[in-house]
MARKEVO-577205 format. One line per field, with one value per atom (N, C-alpha, C, O): residue in three letters; atom name; x, y, z. Coordinates in nm, 2 decimals, padded with zeros to 4 digits. Layout:
N
residu c(ALA:...)
atome c(CA:...)
px c(X:...)
py c(Y:...)
pz c(Z:...)
//
This chain:
108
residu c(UNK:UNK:UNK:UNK:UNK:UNK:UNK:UNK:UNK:UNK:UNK:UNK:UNK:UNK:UNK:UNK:UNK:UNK:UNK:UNK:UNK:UNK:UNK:UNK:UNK:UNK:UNK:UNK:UNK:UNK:UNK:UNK:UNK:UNK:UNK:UNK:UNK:UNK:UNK:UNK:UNK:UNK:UNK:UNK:UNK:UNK:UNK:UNK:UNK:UNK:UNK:UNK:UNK:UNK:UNK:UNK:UNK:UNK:UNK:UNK:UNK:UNK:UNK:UNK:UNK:UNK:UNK:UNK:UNK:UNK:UNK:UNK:UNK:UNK:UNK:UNK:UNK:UNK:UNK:UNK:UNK:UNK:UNK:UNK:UNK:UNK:UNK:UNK:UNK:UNK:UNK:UNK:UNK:UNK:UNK:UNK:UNK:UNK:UNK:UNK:UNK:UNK:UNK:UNK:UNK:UNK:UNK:UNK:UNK:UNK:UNK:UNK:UNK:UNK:UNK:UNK:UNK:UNK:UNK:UNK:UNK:UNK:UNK:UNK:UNK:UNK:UNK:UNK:UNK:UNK:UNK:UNK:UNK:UNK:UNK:UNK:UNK:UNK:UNK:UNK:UNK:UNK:UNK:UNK:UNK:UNK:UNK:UNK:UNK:UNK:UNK:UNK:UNK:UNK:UNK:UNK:UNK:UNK:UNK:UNK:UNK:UNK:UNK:UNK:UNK:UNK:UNK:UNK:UNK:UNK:UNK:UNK:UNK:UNK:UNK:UNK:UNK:UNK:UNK:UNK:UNK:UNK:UNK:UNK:UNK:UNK:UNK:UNK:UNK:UNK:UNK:UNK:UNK:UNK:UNK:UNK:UNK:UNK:UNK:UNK:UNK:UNK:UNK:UNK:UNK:UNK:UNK:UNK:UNK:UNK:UNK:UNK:UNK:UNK:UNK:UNK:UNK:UNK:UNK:UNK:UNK:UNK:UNK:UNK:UNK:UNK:UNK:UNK:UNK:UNK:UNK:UNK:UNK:UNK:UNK:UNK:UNK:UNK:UNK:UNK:UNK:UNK:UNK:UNK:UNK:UNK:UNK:UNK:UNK:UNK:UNK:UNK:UNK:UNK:UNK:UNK:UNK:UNK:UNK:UNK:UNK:UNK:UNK:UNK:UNK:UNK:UNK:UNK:UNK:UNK:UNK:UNK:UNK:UNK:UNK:UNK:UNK:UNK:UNK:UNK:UNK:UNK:UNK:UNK:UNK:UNK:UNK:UNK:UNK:UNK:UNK:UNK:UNK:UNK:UNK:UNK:UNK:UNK:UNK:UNK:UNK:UNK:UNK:UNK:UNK:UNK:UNK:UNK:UNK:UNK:UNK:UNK:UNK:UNK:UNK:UNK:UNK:UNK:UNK:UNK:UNK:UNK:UNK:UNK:UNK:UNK:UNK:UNK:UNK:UNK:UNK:UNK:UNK:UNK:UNK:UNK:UNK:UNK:UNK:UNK:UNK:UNK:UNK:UNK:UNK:UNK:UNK:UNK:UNK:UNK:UNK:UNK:UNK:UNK:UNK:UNK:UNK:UNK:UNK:UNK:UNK:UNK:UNK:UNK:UNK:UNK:UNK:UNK:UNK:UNK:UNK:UNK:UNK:UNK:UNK:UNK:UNK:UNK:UNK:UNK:UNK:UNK:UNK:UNK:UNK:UNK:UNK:UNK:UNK:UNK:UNK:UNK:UNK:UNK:UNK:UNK:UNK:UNK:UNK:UNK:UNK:UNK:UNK:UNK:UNK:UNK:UNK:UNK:UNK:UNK:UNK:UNK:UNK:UNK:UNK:UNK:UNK:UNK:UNK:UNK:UNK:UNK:UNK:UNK:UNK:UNK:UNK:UNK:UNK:UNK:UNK:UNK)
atome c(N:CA:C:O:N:CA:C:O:N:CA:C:O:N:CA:C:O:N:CA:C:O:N:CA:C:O:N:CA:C:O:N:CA:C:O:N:CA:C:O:N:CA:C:O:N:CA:C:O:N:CA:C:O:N:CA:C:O:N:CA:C:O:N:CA:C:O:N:CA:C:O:N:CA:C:O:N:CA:C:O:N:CA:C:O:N:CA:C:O:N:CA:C:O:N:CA:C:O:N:CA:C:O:N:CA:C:O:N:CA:C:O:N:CA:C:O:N:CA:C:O:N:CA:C:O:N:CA:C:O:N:CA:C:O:N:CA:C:O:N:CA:C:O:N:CA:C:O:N:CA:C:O:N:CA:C:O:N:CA:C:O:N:CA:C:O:N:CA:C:O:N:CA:C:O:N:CA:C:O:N:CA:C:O:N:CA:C:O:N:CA:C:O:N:CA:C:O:N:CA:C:O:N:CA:C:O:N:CA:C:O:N:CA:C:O:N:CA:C:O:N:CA:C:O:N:CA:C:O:N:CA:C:O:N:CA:C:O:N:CA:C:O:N:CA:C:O:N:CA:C:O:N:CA:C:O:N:CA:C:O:N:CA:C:O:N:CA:C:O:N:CA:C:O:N:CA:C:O:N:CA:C:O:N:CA:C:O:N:CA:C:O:N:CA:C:O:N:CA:C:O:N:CA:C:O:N:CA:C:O:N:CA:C:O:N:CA:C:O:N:CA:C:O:N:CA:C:O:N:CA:C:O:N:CA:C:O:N:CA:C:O:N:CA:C:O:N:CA:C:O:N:CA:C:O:N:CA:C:O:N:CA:C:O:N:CA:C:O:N:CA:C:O:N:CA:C:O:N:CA:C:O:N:CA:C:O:N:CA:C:O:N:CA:C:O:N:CA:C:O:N:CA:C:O:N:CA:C:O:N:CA:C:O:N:CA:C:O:N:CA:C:O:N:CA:C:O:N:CA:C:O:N:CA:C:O:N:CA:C:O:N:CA:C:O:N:CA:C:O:N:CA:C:O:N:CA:C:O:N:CA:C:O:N:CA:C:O:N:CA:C:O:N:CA:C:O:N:CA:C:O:N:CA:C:O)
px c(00.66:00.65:00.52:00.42:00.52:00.43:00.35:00.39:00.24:00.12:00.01:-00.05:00.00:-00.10:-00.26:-00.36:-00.24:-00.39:-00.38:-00.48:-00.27:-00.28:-00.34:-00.44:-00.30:-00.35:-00.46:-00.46:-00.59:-00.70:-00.75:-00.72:-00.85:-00.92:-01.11:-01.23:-01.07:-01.24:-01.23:-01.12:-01.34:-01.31:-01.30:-01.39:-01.19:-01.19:-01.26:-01.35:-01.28:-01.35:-01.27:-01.22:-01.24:-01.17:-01.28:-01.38:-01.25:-01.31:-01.22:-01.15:-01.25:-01.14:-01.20:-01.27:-01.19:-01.27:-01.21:-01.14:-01.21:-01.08:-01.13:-01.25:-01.07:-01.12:-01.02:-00.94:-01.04:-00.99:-00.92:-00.96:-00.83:-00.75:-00.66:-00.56:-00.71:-00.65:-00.57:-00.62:-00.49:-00.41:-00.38:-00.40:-00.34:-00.32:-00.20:-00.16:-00.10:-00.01:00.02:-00.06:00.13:00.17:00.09:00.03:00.08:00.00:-00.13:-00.19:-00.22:-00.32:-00.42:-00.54:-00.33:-00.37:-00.42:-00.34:-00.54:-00.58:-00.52:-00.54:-00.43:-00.37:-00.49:-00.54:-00.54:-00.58:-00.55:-00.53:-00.53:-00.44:-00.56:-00.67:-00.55:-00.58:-00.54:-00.43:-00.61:-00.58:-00.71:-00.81:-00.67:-00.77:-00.77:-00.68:-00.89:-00.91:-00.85:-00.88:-00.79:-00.80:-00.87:-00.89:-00.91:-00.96:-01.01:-00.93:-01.18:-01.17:-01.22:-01.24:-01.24:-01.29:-01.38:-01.36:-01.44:-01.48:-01.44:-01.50:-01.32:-01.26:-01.09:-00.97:-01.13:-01.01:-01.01:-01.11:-00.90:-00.89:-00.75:-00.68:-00.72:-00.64:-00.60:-00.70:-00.52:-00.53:-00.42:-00.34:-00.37:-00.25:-00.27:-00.35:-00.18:-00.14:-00.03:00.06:-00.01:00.17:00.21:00.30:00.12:00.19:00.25:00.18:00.39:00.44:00.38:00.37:00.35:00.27:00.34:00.43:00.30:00.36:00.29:00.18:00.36:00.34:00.25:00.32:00.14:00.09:00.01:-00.10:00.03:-00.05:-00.23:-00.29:-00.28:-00.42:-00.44:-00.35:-00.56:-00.59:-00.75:-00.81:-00.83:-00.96:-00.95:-00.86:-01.08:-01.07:-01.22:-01.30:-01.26:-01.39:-01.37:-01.29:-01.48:-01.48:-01.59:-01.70:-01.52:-01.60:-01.68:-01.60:-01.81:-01.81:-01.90:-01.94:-01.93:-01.96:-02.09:-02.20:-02.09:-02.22:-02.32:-02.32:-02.41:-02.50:-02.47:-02.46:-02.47:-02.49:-02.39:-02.40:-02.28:-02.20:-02.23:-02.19:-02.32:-02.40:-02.43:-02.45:-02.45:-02.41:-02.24:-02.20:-02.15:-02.00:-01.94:-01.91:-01.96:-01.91:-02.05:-02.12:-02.01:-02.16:-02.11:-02.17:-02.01:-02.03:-01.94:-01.90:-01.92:-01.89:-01.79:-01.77:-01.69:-01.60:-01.61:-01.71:-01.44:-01.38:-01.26:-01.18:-01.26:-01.13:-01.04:-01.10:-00.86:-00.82:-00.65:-00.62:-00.60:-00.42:-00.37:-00.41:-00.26:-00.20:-00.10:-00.01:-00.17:-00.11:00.04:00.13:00.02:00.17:00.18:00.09:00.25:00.32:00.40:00.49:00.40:00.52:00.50:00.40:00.61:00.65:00.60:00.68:00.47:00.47:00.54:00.56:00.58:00.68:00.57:00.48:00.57:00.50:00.57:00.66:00.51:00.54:00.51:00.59:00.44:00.32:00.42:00.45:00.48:00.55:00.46:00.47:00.36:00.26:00.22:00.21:00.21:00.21:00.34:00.35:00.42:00.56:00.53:00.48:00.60:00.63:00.50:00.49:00.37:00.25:00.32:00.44:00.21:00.29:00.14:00.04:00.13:00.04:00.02:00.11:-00.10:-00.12:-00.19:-00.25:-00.20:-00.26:-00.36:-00.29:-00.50:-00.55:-00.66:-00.77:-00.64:-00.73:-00.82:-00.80:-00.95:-01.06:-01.06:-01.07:-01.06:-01.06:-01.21:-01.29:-01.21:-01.38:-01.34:-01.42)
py c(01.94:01.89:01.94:01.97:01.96:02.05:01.95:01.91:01.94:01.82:01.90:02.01:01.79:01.84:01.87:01.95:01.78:01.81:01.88:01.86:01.98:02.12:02.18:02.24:02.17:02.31:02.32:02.40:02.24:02.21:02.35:02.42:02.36:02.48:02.39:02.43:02.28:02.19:02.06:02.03:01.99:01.92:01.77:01.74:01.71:01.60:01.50:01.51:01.38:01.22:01.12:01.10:01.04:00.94:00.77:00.71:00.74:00.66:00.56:00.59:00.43:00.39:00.31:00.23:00.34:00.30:00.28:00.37:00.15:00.13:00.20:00.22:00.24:00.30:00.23:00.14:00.30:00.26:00.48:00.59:00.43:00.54:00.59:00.54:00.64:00.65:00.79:00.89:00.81:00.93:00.88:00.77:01.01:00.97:01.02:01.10:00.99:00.95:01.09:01.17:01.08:01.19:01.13:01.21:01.03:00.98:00.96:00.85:01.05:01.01:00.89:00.88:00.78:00.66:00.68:00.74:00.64:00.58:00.49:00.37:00.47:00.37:00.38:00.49:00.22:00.24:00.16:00.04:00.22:00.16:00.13:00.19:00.04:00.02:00.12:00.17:00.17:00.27:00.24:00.17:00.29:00.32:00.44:00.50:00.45:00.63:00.62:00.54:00.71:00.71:00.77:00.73:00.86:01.04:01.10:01.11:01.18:01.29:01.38:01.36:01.54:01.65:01.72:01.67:01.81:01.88:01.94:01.97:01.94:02.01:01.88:01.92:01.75:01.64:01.53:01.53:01.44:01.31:01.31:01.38:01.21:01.12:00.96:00.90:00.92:00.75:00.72:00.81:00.58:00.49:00.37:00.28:00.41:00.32:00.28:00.35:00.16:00.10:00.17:00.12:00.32:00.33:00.50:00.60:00.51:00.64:00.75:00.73:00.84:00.90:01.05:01.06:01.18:01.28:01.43:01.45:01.52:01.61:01.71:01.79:01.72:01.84:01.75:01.80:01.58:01.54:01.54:01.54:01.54:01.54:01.40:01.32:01.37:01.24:01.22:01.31:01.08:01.06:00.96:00.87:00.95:00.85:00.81:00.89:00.70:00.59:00.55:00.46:00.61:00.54:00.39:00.39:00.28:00.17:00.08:00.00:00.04:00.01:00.12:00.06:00.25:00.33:00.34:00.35:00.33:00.36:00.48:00.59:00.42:00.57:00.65:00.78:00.58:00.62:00.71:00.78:00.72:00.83:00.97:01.06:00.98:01.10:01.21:01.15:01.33:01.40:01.45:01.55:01.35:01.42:01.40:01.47:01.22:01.24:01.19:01.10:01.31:01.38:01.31:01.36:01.22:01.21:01.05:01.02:00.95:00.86:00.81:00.69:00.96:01.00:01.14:01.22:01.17:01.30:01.32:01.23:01.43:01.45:01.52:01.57:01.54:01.58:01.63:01.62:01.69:01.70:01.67:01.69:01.60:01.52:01.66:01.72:01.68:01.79:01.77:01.85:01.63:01.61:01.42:01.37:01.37:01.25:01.23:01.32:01.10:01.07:00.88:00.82:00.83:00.67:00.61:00.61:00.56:00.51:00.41:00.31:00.43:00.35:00.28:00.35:00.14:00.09:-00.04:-00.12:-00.04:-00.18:-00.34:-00.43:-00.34:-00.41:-00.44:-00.33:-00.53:-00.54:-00.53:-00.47:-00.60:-00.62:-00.44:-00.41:-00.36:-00.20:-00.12:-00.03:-00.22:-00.11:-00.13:-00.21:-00.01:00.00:00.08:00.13:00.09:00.22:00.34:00.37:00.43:00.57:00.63:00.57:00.77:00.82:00.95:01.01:00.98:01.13:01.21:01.17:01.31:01.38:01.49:01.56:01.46:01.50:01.60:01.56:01.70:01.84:01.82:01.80:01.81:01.77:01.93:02.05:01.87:01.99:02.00:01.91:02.11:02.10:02.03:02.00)
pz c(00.73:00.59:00.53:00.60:00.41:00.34:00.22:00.11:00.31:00.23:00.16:00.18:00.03:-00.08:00.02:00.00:00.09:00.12:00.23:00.30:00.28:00.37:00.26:00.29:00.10:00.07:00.00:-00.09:00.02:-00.06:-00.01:00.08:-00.10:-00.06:-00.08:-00.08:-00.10:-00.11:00.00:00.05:00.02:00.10:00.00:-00.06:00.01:00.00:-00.01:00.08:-00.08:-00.04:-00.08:-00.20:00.05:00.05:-00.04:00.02:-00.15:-00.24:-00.32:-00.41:-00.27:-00.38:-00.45:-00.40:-00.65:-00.75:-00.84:-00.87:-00.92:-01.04:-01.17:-01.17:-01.25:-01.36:-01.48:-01.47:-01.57:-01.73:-01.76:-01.75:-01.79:-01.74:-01.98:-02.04:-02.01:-02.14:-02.19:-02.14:-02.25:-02.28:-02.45:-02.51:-02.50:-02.66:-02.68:-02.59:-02.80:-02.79:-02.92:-02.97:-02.94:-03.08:-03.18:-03.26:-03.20:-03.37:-03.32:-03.35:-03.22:-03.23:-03.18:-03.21:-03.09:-03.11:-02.95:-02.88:-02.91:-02.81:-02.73:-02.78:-02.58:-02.50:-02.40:-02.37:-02.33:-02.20:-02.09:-02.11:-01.97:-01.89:-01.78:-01.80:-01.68:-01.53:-01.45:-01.47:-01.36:-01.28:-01.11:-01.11:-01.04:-00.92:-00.84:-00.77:-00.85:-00.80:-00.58:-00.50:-00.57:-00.44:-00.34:-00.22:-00.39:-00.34:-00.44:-00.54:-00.46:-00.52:-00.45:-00.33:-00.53:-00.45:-00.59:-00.70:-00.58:-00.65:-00.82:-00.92:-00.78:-00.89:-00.91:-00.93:-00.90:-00.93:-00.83:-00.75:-00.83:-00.78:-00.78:-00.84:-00.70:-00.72:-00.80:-00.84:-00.82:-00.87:-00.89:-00.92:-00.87:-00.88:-01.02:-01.05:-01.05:-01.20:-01.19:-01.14:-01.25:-01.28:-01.43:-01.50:-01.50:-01.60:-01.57:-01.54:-01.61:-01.60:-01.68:-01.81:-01.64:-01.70:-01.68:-01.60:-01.78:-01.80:-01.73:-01.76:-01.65:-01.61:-01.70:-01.77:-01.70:-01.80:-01.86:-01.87:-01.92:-02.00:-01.96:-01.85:-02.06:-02.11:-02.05:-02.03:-02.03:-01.95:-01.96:-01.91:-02.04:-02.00:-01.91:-01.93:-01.78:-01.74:-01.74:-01.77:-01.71:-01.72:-01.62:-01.59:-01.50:-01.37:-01.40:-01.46:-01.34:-01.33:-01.26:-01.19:-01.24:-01.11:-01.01:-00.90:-01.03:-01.01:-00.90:-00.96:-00.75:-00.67:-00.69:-00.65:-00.76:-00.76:-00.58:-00.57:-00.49:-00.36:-00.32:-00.22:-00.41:-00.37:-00.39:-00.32:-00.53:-00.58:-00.46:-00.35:-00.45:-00.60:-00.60:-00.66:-00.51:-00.54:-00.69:-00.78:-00.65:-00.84:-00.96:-00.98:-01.00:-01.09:-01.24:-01.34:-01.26:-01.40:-01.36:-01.25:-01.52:-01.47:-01.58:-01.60:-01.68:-01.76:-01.75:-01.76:-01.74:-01.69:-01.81:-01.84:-01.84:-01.86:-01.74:-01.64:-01.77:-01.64:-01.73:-01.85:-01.63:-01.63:-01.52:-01.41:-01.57:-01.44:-01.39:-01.45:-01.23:-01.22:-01.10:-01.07:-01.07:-00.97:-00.99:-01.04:-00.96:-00.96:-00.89:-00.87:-00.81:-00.74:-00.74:-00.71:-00.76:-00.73:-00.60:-00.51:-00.58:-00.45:-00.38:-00.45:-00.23:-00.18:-00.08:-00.03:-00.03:00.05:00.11:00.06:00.21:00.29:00.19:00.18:00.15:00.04:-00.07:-00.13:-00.10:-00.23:-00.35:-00.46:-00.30:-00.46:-00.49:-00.61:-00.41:-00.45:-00.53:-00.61:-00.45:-00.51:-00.68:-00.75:-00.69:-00.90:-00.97:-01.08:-00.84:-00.87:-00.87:-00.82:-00.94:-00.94:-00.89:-00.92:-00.81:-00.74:-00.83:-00.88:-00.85:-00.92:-00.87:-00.77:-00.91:-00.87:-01.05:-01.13:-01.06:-01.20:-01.17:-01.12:-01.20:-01.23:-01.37:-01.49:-01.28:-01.42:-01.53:-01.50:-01.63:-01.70:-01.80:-01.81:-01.87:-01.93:-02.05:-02.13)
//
């Protein structure tokens, strides 16, 4: 089976941190959702949200909560990103099911 994280070329950090997760809409409007980071690396993260979200879309997030002690991996504490993969997470955990898993390439 062929896993995202065979093909990193950075090393990973396993972190989990809730954030305020927003995308805009065709008219311009600001939505912000709940989200929690699972993993970042260098150049993106991971996070789980109960909101379906779009392949390609533009994405700011507001990490919350934020340990200076993690420094210097994550160097800022709002990112922009593109959601570069998605999948429905399946879990033993009922209260999990109906999250969706991403995958977001910070962009400048």
């Amino acid at each position: 089976m062929d896993h995202a994280s065979e093909k990193r070329s950075v090393r990973r950090y396993i972190y989990k941190l809730p954030m305020n997760l927003y995308r805009m809409d065709y008219q311009n409007k600001h939505n912000s959702y709940y989200a929690e980071m699972n993993d970042y690396c260098d150049n993106g993260l991971s996070l789980m949200t109960n909101e379906k979200l779009v392949l390609g879309e533009l994405i700011y997030l507001e990490l919350k909560n934020c340990d200076p002690n993690i420094q210097p991996h994550i160097k800022e504490k709002n990112y922009r990103g593109i959601i570069r993969w998605g999948k429905r997470y399946q879990s033993a955990d009922a209260g999990a099911n109906g999250l969706y898993k991403y995958g977001i390439e910070f962009s400048a």
